[in-house]
C-alpha positions as CSV (number, residue, x, y, z in Angstrom):
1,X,-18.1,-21.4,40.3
2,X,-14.6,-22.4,40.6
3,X,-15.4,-26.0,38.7
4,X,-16.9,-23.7,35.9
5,X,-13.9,-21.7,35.2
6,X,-11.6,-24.4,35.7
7,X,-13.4,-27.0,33.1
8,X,-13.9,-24.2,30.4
9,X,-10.1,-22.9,30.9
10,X,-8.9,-26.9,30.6
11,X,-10.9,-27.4,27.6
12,X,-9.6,-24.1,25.8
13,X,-12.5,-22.3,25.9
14,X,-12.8,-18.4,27.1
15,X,-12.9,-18.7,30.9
16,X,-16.9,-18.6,31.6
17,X,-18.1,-18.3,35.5
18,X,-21.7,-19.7,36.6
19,X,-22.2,-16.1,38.7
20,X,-20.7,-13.1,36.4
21,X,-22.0,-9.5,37.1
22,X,-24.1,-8.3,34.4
23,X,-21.8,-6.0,33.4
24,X,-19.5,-8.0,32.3
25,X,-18.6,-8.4,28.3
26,X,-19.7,-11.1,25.7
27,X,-16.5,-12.5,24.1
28,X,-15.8,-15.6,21.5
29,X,-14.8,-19.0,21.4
30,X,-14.3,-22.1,20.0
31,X,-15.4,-25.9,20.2
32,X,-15.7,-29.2,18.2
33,X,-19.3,-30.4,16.7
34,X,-19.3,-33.2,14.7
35,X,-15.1,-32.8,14.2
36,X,-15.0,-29.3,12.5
37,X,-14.7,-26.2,14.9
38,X,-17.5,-23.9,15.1
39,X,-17.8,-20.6,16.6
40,X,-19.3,-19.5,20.1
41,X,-20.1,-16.3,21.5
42,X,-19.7,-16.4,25.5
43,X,-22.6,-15.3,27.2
44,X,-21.6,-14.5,31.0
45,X,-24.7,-16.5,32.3
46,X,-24.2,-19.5,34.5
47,X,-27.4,-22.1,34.3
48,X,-26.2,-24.1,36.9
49,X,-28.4,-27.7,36.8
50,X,-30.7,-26.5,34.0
51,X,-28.6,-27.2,31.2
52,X,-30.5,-28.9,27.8
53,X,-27.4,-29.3,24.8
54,X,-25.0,-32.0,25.8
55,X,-21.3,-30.4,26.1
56,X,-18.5,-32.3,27.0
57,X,-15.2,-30.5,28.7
58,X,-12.0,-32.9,27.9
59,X,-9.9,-32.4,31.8
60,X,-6.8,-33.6,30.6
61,X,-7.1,-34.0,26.7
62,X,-4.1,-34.0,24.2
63,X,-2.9,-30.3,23.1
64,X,-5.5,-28.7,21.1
65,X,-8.6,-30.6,22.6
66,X,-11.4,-28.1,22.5
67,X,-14.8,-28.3,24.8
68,X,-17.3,-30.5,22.4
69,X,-20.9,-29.7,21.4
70,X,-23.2,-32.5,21.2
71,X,-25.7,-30.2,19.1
72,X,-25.8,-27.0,17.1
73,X,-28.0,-25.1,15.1
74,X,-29.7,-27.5,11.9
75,X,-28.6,-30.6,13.9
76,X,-31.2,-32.3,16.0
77,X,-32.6,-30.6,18.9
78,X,-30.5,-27.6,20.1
79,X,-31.8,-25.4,22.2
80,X,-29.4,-22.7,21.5
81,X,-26.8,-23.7,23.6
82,X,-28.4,-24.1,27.3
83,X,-25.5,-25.9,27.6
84,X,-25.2,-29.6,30.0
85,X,-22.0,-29.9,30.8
86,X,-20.1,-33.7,31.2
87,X,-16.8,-33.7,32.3
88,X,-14.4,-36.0,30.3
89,X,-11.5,-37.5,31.8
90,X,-8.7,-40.0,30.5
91,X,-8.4,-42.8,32.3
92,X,-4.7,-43.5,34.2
93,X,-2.3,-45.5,31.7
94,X,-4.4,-44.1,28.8
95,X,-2.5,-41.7,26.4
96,X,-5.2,-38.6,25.5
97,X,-6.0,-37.8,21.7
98,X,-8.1,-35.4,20.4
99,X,-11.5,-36.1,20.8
100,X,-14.2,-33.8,18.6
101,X,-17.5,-35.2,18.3
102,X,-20.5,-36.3,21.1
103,X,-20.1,-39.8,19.2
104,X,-15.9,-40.0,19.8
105,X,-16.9,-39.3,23.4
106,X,-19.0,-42.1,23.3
107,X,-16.9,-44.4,21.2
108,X,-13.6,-43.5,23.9
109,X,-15.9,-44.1,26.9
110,X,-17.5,-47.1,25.7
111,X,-13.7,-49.0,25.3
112,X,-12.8,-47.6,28.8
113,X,-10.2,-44.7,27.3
114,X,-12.6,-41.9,29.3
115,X,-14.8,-41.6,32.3
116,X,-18.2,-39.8,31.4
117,X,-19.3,-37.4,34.6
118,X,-22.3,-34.8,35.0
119,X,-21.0,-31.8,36.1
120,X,-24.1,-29.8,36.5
121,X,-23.0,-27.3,39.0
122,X,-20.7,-25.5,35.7
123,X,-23.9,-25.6,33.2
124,X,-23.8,-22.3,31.4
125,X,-25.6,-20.7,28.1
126,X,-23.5,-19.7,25.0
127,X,-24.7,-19.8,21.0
128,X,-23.0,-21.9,18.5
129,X,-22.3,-19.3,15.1
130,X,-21.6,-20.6,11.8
């Protein structure tokens, strides 16, 4: 639970929890698909390990980083937001930038800028709006 609310809070996101009491409120967010920032309402329900839609939390990103979508709705295969959560890290020596698509994780990763971890325990569900 803890590395839930800690990877969402990092990455700018409203602070989501993998065990919230169903009473608790839906809010908003933000995140980056495909470098332009698209909406997100916050479901309180953790998924832990069942997640389907790659999302990638930056840990120590550059001011401004935002958690980043690999899908949303119209672009390949979402499954409305049954988030997978990867935790993205900056490797030691390696001065963060702003990362906001699934392909500039992949691009940073492959040149060794960032470290690419499943964090499966902090899956969670929450839509993607226009």
């Amino acid at each position: 639970m803890r590395k839930a609310l800690t990877v969402s809070m990092i990455v700018g996101m409203v602070v989501i929890g993998v065990s919230v009491p169903a009473s608790a409120s839906t809010g908003k967010g933000n995140l980056f698909h495909d470098g332009a920032v698209v909406g997100t309402v916050v479901v309180p329900v953790g998924i832990a390990g069942r997640g389907i839609d790659p999302f990638y939390a930056v840990t120590n990103g550059a001011a401004g980083q935002l958690g980043i979508a690999g899908v949303a709705p119209g672009d390949g295969p979402y499954h409305g937001g049954a988030w997978q959560v990867f935790s993205v890290t900056f490797g030691a020596g390696v001065t963060p930038y702003v990362l906001t698509s699934d392909e500039a994780v992949m691009a940073a990763q492959q040149i060794g800028d960032v470290t690419v971890t499943r964090a499966a325990a902090a899956d969670f569900r929450c839509p993607v709006t226009a």
